[in-house]
PAKOLKOL-281620 format. One record per residue (C-alpha): x, y, z. Coordinates in Angstrom, 3 decimals. Each point is the difference from the previous one (the first is absolute). Layout:
- X, Y, Z
...
This chain:
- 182.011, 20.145, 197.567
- 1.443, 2.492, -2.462
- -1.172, -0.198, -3.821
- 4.048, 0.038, -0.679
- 2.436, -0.708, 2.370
- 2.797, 2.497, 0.881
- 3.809, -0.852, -1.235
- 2.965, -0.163, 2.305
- 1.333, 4.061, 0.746
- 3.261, -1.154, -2.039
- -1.620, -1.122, -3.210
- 1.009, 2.658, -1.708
- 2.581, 2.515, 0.334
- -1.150, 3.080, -1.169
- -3.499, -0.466, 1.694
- 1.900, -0.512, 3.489
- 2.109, 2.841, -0.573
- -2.911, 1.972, -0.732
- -2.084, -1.932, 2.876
- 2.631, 2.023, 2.617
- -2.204, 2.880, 0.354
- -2.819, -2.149, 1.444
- 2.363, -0.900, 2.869
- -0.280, 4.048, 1.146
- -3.408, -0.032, -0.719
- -1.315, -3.242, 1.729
- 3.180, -1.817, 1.051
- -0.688, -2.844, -2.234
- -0.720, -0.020, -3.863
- -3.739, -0.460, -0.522
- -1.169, -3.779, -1.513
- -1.872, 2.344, -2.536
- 3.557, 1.060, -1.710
- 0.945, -3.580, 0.623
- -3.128, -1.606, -1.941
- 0.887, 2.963, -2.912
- 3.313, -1.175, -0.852
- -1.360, -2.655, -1.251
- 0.133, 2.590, -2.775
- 2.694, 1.786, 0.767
- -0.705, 2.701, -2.444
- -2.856, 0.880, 2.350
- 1.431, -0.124, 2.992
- 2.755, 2.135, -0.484
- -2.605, 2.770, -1.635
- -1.838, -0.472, 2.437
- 3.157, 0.485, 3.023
- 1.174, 3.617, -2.380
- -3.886, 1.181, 0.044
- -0.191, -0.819, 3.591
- 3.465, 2.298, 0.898
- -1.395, 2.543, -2.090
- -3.760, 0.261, 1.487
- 1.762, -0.556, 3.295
- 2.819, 3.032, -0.780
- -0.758, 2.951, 2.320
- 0.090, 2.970, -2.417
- -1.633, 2.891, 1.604
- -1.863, -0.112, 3.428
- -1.981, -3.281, -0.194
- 2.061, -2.015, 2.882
- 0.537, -3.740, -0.333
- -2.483, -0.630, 3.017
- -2.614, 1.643, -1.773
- 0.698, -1.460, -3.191
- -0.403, -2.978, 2.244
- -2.989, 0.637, 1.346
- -1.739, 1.024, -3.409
- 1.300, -3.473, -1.198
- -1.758, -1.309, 3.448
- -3.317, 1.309, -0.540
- -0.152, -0.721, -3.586
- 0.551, -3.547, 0.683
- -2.561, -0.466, 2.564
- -2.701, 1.988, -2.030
- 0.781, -2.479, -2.769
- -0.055, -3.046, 3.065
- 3.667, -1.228, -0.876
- 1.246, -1.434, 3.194
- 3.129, -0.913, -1.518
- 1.044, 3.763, -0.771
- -1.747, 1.586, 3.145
- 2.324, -1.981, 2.293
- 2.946, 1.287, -2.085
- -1.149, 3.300, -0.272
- -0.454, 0.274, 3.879
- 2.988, -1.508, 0.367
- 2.377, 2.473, -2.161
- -2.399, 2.997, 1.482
- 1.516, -0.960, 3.218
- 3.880, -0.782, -1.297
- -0.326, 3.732, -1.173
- -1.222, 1.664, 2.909
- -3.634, -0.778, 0.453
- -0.615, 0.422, 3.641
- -2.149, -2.734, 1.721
- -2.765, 2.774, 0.648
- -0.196, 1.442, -3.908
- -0.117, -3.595, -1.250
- -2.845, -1.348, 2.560
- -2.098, 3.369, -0.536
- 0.303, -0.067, -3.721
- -3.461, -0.755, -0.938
- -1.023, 2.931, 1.840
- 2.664, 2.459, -1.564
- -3.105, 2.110, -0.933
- -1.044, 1.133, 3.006
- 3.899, -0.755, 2.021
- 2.254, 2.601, 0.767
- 2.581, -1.970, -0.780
- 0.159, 0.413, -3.956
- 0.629, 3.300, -2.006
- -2.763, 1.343, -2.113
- 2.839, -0.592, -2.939
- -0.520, -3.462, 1.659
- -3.577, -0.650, 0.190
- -0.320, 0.995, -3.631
- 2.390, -2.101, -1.249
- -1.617, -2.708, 1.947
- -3.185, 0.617, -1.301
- 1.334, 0.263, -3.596
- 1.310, -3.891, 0.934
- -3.195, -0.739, 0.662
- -1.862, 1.231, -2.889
- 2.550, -0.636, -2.631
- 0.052, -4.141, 1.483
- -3.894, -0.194, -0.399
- -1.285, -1.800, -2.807
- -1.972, 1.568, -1.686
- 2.523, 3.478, 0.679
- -1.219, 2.519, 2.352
- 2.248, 2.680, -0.227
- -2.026, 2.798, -0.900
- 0.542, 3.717, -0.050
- -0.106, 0.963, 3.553
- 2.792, -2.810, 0.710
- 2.438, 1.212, -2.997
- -0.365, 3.798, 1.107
- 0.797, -1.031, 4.253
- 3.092, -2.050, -1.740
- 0.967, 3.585, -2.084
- -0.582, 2.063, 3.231
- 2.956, -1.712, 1.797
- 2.179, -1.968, -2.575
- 1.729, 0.539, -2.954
- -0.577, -1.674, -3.264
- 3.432, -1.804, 0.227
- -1.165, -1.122, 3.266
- -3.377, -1.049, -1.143
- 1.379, -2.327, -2.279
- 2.281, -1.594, 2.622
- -3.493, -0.290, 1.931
- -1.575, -1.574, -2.808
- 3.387, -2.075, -0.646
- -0.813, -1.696, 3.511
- -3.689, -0.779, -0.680
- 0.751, -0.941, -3.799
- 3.063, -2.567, 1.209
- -2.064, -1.651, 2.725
- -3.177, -0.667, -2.397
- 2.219, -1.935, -1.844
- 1.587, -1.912, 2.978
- -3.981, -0.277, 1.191
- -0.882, -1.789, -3.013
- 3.357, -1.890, 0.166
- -0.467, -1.576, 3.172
- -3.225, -0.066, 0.732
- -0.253, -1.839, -2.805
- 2.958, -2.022, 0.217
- -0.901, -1.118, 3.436
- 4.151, 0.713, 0.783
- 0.976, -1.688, 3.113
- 0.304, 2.911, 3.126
- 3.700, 0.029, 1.386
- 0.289, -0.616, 3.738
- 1.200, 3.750, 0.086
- -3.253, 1.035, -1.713
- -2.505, -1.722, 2.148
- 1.997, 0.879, 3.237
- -0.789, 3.795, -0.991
- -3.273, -0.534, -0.842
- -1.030, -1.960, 2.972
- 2.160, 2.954, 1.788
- -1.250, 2.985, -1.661
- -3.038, -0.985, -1.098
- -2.012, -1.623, 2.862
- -2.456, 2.892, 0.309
- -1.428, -0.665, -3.244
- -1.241, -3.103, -1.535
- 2.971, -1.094, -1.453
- 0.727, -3.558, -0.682
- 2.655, -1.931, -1.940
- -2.561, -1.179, -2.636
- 0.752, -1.855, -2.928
- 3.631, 0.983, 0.515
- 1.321, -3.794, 1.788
């Protein structure tokens, strides 16, 4: 059971509005926004950050963006956000062979080197304590550029919040949501968790 239950899409008109660009993303607007509007000052800071981070820029795609958000979330162990991530990786392009071998992108074929040290940078920078270190920032220089960097660290920054949010919210999984995880996600050990 969720710490605070989620309010009805329509409770407030600016948040739904707002809440539109979830239905590109994931085809649904996440319970997370819906359990925000509770304050609805949040929620709709929240949506704008989220359209920024998300905003392709320069030559970070909206799969990988994805996919950072993806492995962020499961280094952290928020089920909730890994199904969603997975989920919009594969809305935006993610073929079924770069999301099942993603855990391996270090030795696959099948990511860039701009890639693999992005990935890694997701990685470090979603460790507690932080483990980006020198070798990691100068593999991020060699292939992106600072404005890219900070869309990178946009992702990883956006989804430690949602992490925190609803892991420790508990927010109820949408039927969307566990469909892609149970989909996408059954050569790992994900599970639904907390998330009912």
């Amino acid at each position: 059971m969720p710490l605070v239950n989620p309010l009805a899409t329509d409770t407030n008109e600016e948040v739904a509005e707002l809440a539109k660009f979830f239905n590109e993303t994931l085809g649904f607007c996440p319970n997370s926004v819906l359990t925000m509007q509770r304050r609805p000052a949040i929620a709709t800071a929240f949506i704008n950050l989220n359209k920024a981070v998300m905003a392709n820029e320069g030559r970070v795609t909206s799969e990988q963006k994805r996919l950072i958000g993806y492995l962020t979330s499961a280094n952290t162990g928020c089920r909730y956000c890994e199904a969603h991530t997975i989920l919009a990786a594969e809305r935006y392009g993610g073929t079924a062979e770069r999301l099942d071998n993603i855990w391996s992108f270090r030795e696959s074929d099948l990511y860039t080197n701009a890639e693999k040290a992005a990935f890694e940078f997701a990685l470090a920078a979603s460790s507690v304590p932080n483990a980006v270190d020198e070798p990691i920032a100068q593999a991020l220089h060699e292939y992106w550029d600072e404005g890219e960097i900070v869309e990178i660290l946009g992702v990883i920054a956006l989804f430690g919040y949602l992490n925190r949010w609803n892991d420790s919210m508990g927010t109820t999984m949408e039927d969307g949501a566990v469909d892609a995880g149970q989909r996408l996600l059954n050569n790992t050990s994900w599970q639904r968790g907390k998330h009912i």
